[in-house]
PDB file of N, H, CA, C and O in Angstrom:
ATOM      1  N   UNK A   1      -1.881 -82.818 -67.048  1.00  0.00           N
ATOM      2  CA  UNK A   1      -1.967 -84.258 -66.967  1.00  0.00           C
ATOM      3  C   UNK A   1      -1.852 -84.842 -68.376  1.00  0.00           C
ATOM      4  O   UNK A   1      -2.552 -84.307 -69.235  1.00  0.00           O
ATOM      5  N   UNK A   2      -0.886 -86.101 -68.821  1.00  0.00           N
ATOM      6  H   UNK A   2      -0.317 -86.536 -68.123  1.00  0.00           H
ATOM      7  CA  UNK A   2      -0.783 -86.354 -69.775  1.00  0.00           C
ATOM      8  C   UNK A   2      -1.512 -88.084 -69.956  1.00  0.00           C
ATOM      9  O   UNK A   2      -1.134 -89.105 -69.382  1.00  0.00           O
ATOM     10  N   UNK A   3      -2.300 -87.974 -70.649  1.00  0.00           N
ATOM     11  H   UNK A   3      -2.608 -87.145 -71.116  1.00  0.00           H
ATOM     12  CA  UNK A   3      -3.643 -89.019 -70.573  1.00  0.00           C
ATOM     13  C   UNK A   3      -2.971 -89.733 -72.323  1.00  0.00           C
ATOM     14  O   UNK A   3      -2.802 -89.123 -73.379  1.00  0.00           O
ATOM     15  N   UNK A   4      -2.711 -91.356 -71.958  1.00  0.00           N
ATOM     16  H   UNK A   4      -2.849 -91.851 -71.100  1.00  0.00           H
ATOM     17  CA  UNK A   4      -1.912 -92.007 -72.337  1.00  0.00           C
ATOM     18  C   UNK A   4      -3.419 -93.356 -72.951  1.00  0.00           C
ATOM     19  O   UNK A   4      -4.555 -93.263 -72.486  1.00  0.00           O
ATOM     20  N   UNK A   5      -3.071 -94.335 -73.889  1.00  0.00           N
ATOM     21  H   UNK A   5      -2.148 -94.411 -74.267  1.00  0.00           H
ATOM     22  CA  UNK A   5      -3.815 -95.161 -73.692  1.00  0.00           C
ATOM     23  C   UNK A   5      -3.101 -96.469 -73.478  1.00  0.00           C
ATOM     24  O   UNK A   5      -2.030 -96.603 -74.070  1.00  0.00           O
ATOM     25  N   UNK A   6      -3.758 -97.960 -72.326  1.00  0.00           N
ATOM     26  H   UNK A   6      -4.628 -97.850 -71.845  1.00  0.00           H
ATOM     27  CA  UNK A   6      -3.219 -98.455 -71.569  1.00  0.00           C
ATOM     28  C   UNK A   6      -3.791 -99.500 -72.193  1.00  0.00           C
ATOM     29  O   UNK A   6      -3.073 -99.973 -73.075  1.00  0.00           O
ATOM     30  N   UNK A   7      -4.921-100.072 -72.033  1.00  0.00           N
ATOM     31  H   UNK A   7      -5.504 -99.689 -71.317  1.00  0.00           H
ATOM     32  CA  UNK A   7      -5.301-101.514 -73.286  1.00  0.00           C
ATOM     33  C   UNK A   7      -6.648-101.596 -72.851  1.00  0.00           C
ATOM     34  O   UNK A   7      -7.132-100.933 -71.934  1.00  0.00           O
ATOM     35  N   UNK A   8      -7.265-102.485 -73.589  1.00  0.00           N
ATOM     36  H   UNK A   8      -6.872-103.023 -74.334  1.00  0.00           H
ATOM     37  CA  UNK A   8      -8.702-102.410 -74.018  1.00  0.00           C
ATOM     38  C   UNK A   8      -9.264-103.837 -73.027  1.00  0.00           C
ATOM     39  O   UNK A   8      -8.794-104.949 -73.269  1.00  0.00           O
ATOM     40  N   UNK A   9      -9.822-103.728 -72.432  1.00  0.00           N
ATOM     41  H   UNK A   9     -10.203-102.825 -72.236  1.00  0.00           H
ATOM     42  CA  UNK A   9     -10.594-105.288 -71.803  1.00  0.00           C
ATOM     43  C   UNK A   9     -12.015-105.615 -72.164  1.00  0.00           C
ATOM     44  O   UNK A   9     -12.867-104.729 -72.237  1.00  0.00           O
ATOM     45  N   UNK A  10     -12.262-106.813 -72.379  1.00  0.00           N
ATOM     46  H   UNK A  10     -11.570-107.533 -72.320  1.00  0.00           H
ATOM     47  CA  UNK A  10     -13.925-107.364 -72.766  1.00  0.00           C
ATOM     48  C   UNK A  10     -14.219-107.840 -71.200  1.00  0.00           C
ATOM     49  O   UNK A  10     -13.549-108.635 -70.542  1.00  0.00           O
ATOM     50  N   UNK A  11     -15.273-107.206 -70.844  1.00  0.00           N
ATOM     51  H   UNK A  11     -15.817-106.560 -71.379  1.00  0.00           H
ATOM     52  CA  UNK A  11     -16.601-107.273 -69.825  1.00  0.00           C
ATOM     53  C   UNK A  11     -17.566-108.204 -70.384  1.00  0.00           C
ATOM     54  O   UNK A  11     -18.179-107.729 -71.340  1.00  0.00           O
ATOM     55  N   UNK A  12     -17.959-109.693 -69.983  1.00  0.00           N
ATOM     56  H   UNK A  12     -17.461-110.078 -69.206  1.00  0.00           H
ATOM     57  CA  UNK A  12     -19.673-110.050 -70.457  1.00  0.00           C
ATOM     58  C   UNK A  12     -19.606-110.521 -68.725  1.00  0.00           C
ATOM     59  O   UNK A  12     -18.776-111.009 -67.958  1.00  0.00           O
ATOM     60  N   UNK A  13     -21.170-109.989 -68.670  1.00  0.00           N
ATOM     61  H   UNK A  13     -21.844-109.593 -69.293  1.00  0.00           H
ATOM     62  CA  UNK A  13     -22.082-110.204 -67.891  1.00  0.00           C
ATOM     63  C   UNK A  13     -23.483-111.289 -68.141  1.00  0.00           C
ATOM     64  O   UNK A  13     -24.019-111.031 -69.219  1.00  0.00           O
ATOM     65  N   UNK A  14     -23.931-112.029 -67.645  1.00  0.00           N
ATOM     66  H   UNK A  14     -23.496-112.239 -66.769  1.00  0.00           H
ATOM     67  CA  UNK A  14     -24.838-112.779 -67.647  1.00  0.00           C
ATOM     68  C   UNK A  14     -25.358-113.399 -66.451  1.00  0.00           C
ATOM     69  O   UNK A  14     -24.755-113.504 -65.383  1.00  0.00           O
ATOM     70  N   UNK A  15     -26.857-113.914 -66.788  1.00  0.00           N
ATOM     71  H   UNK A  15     -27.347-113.828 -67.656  1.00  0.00           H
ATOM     72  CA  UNK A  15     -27.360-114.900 -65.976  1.00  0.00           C
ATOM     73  C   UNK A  15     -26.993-115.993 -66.060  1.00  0.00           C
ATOM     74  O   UNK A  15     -27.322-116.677 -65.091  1.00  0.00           O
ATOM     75  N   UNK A  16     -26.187-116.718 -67.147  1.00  0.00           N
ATOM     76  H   UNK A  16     -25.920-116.162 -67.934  1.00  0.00           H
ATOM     77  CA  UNK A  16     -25.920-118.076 -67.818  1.00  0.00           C
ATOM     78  C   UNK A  16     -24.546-118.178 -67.474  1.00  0.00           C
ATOM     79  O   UNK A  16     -24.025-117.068 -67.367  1.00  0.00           O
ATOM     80  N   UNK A  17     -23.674-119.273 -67.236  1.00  0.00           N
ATOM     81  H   UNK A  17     -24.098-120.174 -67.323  1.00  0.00           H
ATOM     82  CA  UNK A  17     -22.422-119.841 -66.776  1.00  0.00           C
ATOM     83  C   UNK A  17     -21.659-119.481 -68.327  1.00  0.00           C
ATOM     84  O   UNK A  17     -21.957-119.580 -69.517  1.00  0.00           O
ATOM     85  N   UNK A  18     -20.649-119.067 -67.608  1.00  0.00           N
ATOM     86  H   UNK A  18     -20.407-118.986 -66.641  1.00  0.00           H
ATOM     87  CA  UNK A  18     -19.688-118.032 -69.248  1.00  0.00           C
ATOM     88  C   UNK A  18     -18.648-119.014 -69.144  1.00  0.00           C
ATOM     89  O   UNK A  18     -17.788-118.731 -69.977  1.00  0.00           O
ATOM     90  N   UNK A  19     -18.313-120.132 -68.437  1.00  0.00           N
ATOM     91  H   UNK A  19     -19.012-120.362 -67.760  1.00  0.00           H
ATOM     92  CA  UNK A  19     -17.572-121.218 -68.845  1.00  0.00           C
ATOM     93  C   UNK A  19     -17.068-121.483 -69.888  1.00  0.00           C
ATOM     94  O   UNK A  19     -15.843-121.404 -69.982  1.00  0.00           O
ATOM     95  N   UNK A  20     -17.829-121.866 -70.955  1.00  0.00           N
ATOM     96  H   UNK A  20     -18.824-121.930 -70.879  1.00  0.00           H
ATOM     97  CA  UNK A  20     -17.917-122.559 -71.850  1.00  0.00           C
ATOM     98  C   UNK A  20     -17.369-120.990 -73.031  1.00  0.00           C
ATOM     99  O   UNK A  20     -17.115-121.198 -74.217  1.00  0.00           O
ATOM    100  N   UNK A  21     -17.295-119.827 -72.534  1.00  0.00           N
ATOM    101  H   UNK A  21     -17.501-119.658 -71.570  1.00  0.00           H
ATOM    102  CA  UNK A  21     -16.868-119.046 -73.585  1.00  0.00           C
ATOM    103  C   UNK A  21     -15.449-118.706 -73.524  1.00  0.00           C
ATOM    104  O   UNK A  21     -14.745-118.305 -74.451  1.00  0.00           O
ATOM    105  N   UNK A  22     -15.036-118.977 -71.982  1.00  0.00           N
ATOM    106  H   UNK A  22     -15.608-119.302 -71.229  1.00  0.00           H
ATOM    107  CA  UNK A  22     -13.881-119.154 -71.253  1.00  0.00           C
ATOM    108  C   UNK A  22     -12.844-120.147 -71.986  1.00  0.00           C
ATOM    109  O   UNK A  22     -11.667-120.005 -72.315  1.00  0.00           O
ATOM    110  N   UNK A  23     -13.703-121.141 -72.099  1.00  0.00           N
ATOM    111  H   UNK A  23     -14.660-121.256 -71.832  1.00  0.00           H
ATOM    112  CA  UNK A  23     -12.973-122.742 -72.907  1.00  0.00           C
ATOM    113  C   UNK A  23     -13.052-122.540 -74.562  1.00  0.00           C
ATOM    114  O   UNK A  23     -12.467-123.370 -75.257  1.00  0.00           O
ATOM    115  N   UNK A  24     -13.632-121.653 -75.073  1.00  0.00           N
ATOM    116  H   UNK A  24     -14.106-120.979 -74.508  1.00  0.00           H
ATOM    117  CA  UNK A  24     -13.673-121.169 -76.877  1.00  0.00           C
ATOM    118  C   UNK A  24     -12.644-120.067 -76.677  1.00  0.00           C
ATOM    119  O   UNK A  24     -11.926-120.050 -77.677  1.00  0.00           O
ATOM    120  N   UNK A  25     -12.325-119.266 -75.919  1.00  0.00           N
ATOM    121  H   UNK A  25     -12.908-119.279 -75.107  1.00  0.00           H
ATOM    122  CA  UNK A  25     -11.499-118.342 -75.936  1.00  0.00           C
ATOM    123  C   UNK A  25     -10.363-118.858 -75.539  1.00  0.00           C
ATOM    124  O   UNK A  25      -9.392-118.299 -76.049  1.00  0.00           O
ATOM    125  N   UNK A  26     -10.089-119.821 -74.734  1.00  0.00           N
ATOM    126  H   UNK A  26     -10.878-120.275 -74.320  1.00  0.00           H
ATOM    127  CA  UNK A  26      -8.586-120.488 -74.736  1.00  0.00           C
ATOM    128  C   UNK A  26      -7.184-119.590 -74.641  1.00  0.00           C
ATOM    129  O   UNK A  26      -7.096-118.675 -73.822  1.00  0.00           O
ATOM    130  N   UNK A  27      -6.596-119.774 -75.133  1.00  0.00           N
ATOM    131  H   UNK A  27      -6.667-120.517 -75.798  1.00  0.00           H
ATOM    132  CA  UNK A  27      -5.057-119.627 -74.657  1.00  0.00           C
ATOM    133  C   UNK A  27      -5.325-117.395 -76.343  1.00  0.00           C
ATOM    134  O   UNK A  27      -4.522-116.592 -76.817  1.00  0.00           O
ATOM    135  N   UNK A  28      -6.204-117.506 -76.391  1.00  0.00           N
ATOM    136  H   UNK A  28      -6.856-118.158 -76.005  1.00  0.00           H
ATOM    137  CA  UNK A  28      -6.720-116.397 -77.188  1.00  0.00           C
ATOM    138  C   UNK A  28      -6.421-115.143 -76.483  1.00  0.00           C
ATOM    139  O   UNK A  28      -5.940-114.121 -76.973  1.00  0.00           O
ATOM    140  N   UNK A  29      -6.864-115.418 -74.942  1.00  0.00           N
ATOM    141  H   UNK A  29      -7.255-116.248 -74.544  1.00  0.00           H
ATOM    142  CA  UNK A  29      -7.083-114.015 -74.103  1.00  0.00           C
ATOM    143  C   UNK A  29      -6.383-114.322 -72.899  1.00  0.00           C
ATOM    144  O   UNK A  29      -5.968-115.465 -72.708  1.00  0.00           O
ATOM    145  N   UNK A  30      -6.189-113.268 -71.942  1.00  0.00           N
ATOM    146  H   UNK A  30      -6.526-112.339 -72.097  1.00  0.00           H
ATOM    147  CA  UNK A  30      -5.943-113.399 -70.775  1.00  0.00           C
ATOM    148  C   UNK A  30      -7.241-113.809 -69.691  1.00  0.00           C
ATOM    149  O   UNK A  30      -8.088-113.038 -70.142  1.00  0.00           O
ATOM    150  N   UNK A  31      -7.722-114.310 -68.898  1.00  0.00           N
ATOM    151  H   UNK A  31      -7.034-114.936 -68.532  1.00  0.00           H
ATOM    152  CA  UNK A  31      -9.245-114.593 -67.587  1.00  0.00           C
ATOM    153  C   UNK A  31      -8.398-113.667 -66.741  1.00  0.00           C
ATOM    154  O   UNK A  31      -7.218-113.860 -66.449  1.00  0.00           O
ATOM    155  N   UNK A  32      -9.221-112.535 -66.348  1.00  0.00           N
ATOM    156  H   UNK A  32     -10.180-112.378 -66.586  1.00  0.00           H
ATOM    157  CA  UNK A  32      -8.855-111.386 -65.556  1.00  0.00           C
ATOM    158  C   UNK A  32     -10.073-111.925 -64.282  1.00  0.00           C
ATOM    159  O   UNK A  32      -9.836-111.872 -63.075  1.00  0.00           O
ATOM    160  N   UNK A  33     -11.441-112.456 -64.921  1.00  0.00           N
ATOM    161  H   UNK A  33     -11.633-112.499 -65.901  1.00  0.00           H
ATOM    162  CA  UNK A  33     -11.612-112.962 -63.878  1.00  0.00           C
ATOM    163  C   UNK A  33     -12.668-113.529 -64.365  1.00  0.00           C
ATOM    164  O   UNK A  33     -13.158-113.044 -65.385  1.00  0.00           O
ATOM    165  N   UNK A  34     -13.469-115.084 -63.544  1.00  0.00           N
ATOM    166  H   UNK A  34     -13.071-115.478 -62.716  1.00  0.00           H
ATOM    167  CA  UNK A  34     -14.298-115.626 -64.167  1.00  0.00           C
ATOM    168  C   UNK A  34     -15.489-115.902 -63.051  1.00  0.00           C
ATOM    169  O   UNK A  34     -15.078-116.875 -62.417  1.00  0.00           O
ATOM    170  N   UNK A  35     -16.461-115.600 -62.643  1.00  0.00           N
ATOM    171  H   UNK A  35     -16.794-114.809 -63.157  1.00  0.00           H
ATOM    172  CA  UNK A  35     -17.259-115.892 -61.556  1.00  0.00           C
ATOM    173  C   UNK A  35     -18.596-115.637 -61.572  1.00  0.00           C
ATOM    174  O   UNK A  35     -19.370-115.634 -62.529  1.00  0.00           O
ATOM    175  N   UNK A  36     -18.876-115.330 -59.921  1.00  0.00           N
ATOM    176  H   UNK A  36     -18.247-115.332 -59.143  1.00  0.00           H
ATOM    177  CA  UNK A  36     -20.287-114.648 -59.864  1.00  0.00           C
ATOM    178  C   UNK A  36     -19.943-113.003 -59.528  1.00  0.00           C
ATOM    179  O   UNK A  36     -18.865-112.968 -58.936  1.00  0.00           O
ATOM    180  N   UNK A  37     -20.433-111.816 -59.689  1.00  0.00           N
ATOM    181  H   UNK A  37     -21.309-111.845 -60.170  1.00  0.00           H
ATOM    182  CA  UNK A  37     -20.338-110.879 -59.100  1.00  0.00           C
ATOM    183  C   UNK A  37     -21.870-109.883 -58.913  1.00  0.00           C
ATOM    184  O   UNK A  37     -22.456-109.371 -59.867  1.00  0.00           O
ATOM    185  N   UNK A  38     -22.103-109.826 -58.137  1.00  0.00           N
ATOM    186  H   UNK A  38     -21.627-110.241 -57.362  1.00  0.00           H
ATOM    187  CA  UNK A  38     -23.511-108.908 -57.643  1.00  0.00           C
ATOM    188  C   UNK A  38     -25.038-109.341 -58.190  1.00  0.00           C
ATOM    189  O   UNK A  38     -26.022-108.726 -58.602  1.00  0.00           O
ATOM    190  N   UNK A  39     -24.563-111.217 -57.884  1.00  0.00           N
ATOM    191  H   UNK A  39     -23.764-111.717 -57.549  1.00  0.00           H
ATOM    192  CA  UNK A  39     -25.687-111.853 -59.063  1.00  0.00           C
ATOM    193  C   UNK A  39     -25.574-112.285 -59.937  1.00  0.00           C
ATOM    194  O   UNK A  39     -26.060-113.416 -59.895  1.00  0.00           O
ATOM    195  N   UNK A  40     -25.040-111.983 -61.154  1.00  0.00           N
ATOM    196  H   UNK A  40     -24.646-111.065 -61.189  1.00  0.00           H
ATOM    197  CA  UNK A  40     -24.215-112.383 -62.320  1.00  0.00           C
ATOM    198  C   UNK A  40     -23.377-113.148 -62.630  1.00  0.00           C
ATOM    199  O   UNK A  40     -22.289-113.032 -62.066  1.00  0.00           O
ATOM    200  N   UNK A  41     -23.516-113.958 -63.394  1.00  0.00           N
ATOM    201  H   UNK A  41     -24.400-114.052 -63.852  1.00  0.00           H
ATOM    202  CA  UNK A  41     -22.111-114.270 -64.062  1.00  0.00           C
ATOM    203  C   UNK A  41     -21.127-113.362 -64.911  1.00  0.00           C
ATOM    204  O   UNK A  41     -21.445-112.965 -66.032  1.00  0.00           O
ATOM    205  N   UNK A  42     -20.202-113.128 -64.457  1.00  0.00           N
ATOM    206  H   UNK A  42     -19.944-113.450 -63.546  1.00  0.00           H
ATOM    207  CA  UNK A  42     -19.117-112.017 -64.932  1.00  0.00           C
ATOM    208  C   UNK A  42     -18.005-112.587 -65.290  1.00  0.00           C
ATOM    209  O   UNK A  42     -17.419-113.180 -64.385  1.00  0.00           O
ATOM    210  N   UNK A  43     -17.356-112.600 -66.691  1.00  0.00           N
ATOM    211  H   UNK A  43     -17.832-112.118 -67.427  1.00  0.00           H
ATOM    212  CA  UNK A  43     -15.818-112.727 -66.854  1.00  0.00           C
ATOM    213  C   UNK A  43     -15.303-111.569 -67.824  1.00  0.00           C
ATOM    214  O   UNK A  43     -15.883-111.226 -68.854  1.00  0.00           O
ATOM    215  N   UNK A  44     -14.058-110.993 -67.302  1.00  0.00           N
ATOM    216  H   UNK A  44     -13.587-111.272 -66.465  1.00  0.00           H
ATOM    217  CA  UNK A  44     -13.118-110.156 -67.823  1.00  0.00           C
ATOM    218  C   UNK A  44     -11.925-111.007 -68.652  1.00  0.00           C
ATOM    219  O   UNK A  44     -11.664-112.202 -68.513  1.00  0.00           O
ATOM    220  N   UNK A  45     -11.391-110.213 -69.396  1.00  0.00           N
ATOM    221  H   UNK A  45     -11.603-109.243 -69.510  1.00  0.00           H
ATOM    222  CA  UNK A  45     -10.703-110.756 -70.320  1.00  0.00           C
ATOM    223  C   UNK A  45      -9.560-109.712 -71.365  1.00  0.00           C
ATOM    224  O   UNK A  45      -9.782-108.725 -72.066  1.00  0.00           O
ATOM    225  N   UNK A  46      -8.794-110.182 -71.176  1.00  0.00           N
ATOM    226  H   UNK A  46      -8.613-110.984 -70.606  1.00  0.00           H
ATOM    227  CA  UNK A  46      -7.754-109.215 -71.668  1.00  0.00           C
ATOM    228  C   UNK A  46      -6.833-109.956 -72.925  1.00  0.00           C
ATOM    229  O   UNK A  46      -6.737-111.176 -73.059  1.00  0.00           O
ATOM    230  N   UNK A  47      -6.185-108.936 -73.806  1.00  0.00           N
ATOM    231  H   UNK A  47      -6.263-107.945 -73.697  1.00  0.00           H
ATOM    232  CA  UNK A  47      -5.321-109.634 -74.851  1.00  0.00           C
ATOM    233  C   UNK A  47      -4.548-110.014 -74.430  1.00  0.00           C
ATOM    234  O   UNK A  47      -4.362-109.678 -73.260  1.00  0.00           O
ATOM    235  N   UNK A  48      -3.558-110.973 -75.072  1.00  0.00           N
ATOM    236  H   UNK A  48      -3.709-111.247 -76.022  1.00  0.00           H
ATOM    237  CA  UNK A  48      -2.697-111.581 -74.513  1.00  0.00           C
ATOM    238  C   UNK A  48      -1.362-110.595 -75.010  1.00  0.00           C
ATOM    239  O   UNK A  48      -0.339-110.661 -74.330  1.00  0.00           O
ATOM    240  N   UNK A  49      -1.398-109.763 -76.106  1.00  0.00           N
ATOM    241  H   UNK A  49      -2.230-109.710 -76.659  1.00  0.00           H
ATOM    242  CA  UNK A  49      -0.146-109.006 -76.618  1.00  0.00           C
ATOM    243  C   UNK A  49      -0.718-107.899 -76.710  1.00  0.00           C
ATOM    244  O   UNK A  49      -1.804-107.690 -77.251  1.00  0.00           O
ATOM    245  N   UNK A  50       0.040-107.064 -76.141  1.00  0.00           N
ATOM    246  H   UNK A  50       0.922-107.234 -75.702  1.00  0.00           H
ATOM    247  CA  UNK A  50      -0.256-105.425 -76.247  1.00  0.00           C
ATOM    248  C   UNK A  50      -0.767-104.531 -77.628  1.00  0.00           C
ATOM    249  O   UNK A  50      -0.821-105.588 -78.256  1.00  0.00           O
ATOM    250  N   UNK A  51      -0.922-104.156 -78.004  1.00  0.00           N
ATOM    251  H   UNK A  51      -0.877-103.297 -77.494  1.00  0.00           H
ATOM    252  CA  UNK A  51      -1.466-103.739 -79.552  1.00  0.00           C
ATOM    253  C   UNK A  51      -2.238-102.332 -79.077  1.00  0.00           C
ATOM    254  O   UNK A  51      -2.436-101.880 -77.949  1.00  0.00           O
ATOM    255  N   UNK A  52      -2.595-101.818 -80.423  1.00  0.00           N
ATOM    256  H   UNK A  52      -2.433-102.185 -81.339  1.00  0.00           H
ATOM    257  CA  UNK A  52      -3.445-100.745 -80.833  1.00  0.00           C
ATOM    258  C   UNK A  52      -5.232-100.867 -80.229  1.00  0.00           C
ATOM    259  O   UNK A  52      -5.692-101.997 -80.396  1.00  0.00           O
ATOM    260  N   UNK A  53      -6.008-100.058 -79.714  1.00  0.00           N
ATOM    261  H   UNK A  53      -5.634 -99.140 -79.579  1.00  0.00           H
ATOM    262  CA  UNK A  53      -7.083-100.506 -79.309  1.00  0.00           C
ATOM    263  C   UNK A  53      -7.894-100.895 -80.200  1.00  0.00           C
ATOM    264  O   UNK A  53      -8.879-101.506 -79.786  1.00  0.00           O
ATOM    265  N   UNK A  54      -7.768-100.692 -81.613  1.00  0.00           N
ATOM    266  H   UNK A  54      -6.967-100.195 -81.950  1.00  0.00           H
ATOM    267  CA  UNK A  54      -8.433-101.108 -82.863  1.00  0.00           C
ATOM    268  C   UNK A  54      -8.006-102.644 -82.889  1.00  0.00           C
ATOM    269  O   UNK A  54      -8.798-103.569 -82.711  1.00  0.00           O
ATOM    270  N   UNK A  55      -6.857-102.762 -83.098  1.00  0.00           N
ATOM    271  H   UNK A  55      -6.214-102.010 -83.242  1.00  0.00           H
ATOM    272  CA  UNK A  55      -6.100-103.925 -82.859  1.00  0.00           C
ATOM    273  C   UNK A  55      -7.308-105.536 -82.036  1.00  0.00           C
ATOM    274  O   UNK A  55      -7.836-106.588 -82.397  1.00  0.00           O
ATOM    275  N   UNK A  56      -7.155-104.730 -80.891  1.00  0.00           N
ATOM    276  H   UNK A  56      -6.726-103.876 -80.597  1.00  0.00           H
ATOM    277  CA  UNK A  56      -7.476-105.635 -79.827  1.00  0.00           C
ATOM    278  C   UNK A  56      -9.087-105.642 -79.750  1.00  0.00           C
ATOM    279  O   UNK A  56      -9.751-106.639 -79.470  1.00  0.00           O
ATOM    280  N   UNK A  57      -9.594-104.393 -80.039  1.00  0.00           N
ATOM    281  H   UNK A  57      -9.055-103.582 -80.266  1.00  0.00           H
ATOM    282  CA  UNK A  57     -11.482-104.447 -80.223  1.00  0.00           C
ATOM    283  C   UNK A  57     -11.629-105.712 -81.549  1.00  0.00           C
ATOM    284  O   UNK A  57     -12.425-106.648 -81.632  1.00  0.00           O
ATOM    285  N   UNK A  58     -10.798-105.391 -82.250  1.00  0.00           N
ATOM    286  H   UNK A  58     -10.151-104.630 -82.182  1.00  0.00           H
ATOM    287  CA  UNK A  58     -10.967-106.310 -83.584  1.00  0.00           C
ATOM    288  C   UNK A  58     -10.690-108.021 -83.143  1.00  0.00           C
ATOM    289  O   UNK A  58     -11.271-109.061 -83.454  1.00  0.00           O
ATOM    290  N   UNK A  59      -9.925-107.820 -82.579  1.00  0.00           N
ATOM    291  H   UNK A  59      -9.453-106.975 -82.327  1.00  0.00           H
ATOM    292  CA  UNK A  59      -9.532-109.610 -82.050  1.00  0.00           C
ATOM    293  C   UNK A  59     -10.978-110.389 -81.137  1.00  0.00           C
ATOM    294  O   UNK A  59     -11.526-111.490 -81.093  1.00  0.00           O
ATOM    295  N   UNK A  60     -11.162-108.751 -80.370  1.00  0.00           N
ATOM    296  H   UNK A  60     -10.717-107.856 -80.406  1.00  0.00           H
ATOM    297  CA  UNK A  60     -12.624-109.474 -79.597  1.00  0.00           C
ATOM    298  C   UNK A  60     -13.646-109.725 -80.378  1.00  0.00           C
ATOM    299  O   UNK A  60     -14.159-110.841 -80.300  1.00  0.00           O
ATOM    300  N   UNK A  61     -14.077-108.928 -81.135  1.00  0.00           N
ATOM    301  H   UNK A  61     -13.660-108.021 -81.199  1.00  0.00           H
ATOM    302  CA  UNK A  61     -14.981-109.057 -82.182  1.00  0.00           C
ATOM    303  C   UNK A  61     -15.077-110.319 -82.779  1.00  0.00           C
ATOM    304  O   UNK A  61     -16.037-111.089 -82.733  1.00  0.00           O
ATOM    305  N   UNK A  62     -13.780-110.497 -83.457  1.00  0.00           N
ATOM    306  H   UNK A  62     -13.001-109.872 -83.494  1.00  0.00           H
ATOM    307  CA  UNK A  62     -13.725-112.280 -84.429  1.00  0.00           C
ATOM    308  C   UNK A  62     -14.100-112.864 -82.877  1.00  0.00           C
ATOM    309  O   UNK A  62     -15.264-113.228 -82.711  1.00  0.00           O
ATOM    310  N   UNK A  63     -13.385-112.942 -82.014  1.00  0.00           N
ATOM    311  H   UNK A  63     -12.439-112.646 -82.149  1.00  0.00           H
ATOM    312  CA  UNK A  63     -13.558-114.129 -81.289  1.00  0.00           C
ATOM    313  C   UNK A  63     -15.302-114.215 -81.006  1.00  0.00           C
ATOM    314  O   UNK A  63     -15.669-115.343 -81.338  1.00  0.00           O
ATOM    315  N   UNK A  64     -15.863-113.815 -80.764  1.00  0.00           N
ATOM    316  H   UNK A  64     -15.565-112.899 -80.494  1.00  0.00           H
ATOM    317  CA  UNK A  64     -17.008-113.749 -80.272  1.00  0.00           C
ATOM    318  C   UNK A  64     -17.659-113.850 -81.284  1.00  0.00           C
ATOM    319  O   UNK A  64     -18.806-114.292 -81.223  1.00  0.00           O
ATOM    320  N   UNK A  65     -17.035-113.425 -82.597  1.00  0.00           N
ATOM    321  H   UNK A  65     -16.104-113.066 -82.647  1.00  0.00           H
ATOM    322  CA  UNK A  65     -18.126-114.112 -83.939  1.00  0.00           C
ATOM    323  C   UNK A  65     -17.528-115.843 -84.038  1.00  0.00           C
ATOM    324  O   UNK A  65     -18.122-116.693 -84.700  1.00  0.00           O
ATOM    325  N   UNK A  66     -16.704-116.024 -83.523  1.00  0.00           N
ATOM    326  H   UNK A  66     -16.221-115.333 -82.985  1.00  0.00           H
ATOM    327  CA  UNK A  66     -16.344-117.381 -83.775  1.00  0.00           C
ATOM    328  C   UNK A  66     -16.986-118.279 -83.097  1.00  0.00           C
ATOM    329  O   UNK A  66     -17.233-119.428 -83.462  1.00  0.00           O
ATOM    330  N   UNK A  67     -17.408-117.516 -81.596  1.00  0.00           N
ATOM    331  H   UNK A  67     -17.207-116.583 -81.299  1.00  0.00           H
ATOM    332  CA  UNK A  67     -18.033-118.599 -81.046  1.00  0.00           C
ATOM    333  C   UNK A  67     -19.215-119.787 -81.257  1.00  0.00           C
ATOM    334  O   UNK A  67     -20.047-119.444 -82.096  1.00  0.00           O
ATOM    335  N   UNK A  68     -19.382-120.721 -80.837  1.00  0.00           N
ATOM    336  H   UNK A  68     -18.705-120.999 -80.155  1.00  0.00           H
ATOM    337  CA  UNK A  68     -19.878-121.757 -81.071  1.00  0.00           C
ATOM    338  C   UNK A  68     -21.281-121.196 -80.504  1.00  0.00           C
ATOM    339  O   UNK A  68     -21.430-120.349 -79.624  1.00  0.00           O
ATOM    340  N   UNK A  69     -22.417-121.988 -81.343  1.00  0.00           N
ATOM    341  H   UNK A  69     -22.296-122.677 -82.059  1.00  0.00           H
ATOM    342  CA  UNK A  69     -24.095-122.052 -80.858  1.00  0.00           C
ATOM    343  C   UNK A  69     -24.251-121.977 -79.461  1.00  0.00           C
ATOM    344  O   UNK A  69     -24.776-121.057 -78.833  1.00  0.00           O
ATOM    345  N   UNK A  70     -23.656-123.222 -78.935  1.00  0.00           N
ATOM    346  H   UNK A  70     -23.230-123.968 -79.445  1.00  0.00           H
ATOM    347  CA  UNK A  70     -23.782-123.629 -77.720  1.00  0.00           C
ATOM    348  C   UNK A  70     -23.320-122.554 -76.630  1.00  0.00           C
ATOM    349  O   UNK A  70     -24.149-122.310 -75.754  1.00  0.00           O
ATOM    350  N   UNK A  71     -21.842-121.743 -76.568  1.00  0.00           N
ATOM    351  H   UNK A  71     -21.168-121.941 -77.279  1.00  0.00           H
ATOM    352  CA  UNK A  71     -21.497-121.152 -76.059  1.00  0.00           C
ATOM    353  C   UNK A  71     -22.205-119.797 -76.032  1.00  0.00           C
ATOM    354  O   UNK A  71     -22.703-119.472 -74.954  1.00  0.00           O
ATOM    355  N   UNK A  72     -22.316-118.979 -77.049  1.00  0.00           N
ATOM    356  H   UNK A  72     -21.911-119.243 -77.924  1.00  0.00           H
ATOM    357  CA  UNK A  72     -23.263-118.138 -77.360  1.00  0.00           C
ATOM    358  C   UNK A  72     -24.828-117.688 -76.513  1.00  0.00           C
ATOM    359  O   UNK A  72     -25.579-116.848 -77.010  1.00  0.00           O
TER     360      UNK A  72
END
């Protein structure tokens, strides 16, 4: 079996409405999905351009240091 790598996705989970991290992340990421799931607030999120997984861990990183007080 030849085990390939395919791309990296950000998971947050919460009790709190992830809206507002949805609307700071903008046209930044792909919404793979934004809701409730098993209780939670859950949104997935993907790069928008294919890259290196360093690449793309690094893009999530800034973004999420960028975020705003409020969103946070």
């Amino acid at each position: 079996m030849h085990v390939r790598y395919l791309n990296v996705d950000l998971e947050i989970e919460s009790k709190s409405d992830l809206s507002k991290i949805v609307e700071e992340f903008g046209e930044d990421v792909i919404v793979l999905h934004c809701g409730e799931m098993r209780g939670y607030q859950h949104a997935s999120f993907e790069a928008p351009n294919p890259a290196e997984a360093d690449d793309i861990i690094n893009h999530f990183c800034l973004l999420v240091e960028e975020l705003t007080k409020e969103a946070r």
